[in-house]
N, C-alpha and C positions, 0 to 999 in steps of 0.2 A: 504494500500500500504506500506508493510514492507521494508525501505529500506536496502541495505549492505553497511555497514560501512566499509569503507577501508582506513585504516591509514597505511601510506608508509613513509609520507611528515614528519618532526620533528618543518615545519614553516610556515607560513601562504601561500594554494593555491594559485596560481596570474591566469593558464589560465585550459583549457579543450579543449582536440582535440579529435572526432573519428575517425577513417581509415574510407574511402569509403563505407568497406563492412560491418562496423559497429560491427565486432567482435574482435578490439583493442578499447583502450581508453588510452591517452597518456594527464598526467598532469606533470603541472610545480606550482614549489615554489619558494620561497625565499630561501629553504635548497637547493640551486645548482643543485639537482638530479633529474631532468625527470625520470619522470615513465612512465612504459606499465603497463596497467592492461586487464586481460581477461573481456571484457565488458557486458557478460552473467554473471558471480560469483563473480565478482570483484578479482579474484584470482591475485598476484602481479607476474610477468611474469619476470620483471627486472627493472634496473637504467640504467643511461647512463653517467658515471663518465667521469668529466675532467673542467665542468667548478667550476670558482672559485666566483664566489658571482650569486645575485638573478637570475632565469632561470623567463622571462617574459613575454614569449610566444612559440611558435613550430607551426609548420605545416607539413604535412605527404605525399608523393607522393601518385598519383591515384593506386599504384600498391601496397600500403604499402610496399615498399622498404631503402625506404630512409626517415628520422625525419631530420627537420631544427630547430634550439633554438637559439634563441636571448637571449642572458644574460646583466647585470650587468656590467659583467667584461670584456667590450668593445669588446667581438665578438660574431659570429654567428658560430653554427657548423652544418655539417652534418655530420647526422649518419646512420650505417647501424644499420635499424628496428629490422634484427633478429638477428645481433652479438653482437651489441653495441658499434662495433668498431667504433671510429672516423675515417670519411674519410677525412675532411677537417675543416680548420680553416678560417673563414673572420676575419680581424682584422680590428677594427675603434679605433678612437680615441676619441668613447664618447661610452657609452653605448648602445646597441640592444633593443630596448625595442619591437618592432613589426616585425612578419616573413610572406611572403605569397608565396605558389608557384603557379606559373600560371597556367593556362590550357593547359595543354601537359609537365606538370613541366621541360620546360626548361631555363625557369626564376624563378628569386626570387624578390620580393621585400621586403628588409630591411629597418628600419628608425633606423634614432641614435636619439640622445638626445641633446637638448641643454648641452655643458657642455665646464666653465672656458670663453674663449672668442668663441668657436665653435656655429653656431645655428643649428636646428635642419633640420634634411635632412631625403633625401629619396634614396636609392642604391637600382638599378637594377643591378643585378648578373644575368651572364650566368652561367647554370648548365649545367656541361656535364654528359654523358653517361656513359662516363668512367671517374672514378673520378683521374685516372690517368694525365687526361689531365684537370682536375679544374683547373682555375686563380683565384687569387684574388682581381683583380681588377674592379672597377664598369665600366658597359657599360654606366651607364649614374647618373646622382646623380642631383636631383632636391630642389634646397632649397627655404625658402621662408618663413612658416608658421613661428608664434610666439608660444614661449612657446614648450613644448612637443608633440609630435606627436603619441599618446594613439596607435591608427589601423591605416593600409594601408594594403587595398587588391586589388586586380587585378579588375578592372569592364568587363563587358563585352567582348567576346573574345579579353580579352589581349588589347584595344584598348585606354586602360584608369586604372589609379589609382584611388582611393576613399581615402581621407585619413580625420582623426578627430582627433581632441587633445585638449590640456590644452587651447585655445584660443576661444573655443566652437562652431569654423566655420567645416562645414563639404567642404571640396574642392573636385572639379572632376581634373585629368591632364590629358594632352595628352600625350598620348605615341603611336598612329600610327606612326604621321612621324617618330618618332626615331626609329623602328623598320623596319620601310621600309627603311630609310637609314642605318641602324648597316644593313642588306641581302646586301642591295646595295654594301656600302663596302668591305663586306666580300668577296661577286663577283670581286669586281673589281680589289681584290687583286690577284685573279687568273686570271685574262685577264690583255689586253694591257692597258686599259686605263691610259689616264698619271696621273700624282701624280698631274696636276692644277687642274683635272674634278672634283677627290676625295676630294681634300682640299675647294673646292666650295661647294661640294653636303656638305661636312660634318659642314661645316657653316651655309646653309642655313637650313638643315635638321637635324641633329646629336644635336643640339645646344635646340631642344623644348622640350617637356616637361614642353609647357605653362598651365598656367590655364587656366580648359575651363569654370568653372561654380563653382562660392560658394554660402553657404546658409546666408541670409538675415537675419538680425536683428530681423524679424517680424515671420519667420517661424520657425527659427533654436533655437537652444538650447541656454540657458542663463547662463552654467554653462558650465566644463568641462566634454567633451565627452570622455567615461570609453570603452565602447565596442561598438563594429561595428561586423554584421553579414549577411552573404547572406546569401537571400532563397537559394535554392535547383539546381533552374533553372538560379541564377544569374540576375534576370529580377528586387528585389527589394531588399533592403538590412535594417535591423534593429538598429537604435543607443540608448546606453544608455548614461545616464548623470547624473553628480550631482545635475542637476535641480529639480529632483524627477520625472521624465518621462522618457519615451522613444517613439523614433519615426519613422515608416516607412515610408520608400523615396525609389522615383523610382531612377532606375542602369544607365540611361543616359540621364535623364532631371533631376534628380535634385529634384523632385515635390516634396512636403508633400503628402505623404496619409492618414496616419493615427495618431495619438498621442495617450498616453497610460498614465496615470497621476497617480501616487502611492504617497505614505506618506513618502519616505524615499530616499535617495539619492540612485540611479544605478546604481550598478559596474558592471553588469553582466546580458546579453539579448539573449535568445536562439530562433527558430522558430521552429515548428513541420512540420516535409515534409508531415506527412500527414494530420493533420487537420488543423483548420485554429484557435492556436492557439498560442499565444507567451507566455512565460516565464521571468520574470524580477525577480532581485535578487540583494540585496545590503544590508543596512541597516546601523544606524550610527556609528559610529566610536566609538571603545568600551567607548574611554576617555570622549565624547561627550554623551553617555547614563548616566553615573552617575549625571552630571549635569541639566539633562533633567527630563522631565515625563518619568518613570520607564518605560511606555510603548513603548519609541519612538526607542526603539533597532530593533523591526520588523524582524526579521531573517529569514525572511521564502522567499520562493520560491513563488511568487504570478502569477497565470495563468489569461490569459485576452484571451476575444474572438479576433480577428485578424480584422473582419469587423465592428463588433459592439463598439468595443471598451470596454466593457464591464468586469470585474472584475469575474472569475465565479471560481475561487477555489486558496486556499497554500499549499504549501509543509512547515511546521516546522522540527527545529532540530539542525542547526548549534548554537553552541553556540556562536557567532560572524557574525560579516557581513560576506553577502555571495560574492566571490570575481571572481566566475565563473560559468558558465554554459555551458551544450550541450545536446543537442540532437543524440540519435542516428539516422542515416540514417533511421531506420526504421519505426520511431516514435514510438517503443513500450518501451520506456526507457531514463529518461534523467540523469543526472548527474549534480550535484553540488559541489564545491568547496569552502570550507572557512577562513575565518582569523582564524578558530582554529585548522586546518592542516589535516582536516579530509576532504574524497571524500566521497559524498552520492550515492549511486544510486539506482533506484529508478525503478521498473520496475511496469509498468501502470496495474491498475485492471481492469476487462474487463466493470465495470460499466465506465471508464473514458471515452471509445470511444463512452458512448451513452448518454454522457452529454449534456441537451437543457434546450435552456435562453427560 
């Protein structure tokens, strides 16, 4: 399995996004500049110029239309996929580190960062149509967690948050009521109702975005959680962690299904839509192999069966921990990302799909 090396980045990968139809692939670094790559050749397609420190994540509308980036330098933008133009700027006053659009991408959920006396949060953005009529301000802003807040994606139709980070708890929120109340309002601003019915409903409704469910000390990760990923169908979603595992949990209970136990810290956990297999990828921290057994760098790409649990093949190559992965929608190709600024990808030999434990 020869891979194509595609060097764009001048600083270490942070994420890996593909479009829907699986024939874009959009990565971010530390060097400010999103990249499109052609996901078939790895051909470099473009940049997406304008922010100014580390790019930490992205997410891509269902129509490949529009790229969302969370940066460093305290905002989010979206962009148009095939100009590059900036359509719009979110501005916080701490750093974007995670982006998710929802299903029907007319939400966004953003997290900021702990930072100075700020703690860490969660921004729901309405995205319009026309980006003419964008705002910038949150429909709704959920705080709470300690520490850093790594992912937050949408759960199940839009009904719920998932979020993990530096305090190793994974959390569920709610977000029904607050979207049945943000329609509510928005109705009621075009009928008679008086401004007392509005200023009640939006208290008793507008105001959640409670927690509904965290994970326990017994089941959950013991370290900080690096990446979060849904399957395909949204039904079960994958975490890694510094722990040296990773673990699938179900999309609205919560449950442990599976654990996945590697040698090396997890920065990065992909799923195959079509076999049943996961991908995990990390390794130690360059400064941390020198004082170690020569061996403990581990840079590879390591595949595990999904039901078994089981250990059945790697990817080598990065020279550095690996800081990212994905999958194509297709499952015949994934992609890696490293601290040494290089994209793998990797398109599967036909003996992979007739691999048995």
């Amino acid at each position: 399995m020869r891979p194509i090396l595609m060097k764009g980045h001048e600083r270490p990968l942070t994420f890996l996004k593909y479009n829907r139809d699986g024939d874009l692939l959009f990565s971010c670094a530390k060097d400010h500049n999103p990249t499109v790559w052609f996901a078939d050749n790895g051909e470099r397609l473009g940049t997406y110029r304008g922010h100014n420190g580390a790019v930490w994540c992205c997410d891509v509308t269902r129509d490949s239309g529009r790229l969302i980036t969370g940066s460093a330098d305290q905002t989010a933008k979206l962009w148009n996929v095939q100009t590059g133009q900036q359509l719009f700027t979110f501005n916080f006053d701490s750093p974007a580190k995670s982006v998710d659009f929802s299903v029907g991408d007319k939400l966004a959920v953003i997290t900021t960062d702990p930072f100075m006396e700020l703690s860490s949060a969660i921004h729901i953005k309405r995205i319009a149509k026309d980006p003419a009529d964008q705002i910038g301000e949150s429909v709704r802003v959920i705080k709470g967690p300690q520490g850093r807040i790594n992912r937050a994606v949408w759960g199940p139709l839009n009904q719920t948050i998932i979020s993990g980070g530096e305090d190793s708890i994974l959390r569920i929120w709610d977000t029904e009521a607050f979207l049945l109340s943000y329609i509510f309002i928005y109705v009621a601003t075009l009928t008679i109702i008086s401004s007392t019915t509005i200023i009640s409903f939006y208290f008793t409704y507008l105001q959640t975005g409670k927690l509904l469910k965290e994970t326990d000390k017994e089941s959950g990760h013991k370290k900080t959680i690096t990446s979060l990923v849904k399957s395909a169908d949204g039904s079960h979603f994958l975490t890694g962690s510094l722990d040296k595992s990773a673990k699938l949990w179900d999309s609205r209970t919560l449950t442990l299904i599976k654990t996945y136990v590697t040698g090396s810290p997890v920065n990065g956990v992909a799923m195959s839509p079509l076999l049943d297999h996961v991908v995990l990828g990390g390794g130690q921290e360059a400064s941390a192999v020198t004082t170690t057994d020569h061996r403990a760098g581990k840079f590879e790409a390591k595949f595990y069966d999904k039901i078994l649990q089981e250990e059945i093949g790697g990817v080598k190559g990065h020279f550095g921990p690996i800081n990212a992965l994905a999958f194509n929608p297709d499952g015949k190709s994934f992609s890696s990302g490293g601290e040494d600024g290089y994209v793998r990808l990797h398109h599967f030999d036909p003996e992979y799909f007739n691999i048995k434990i």
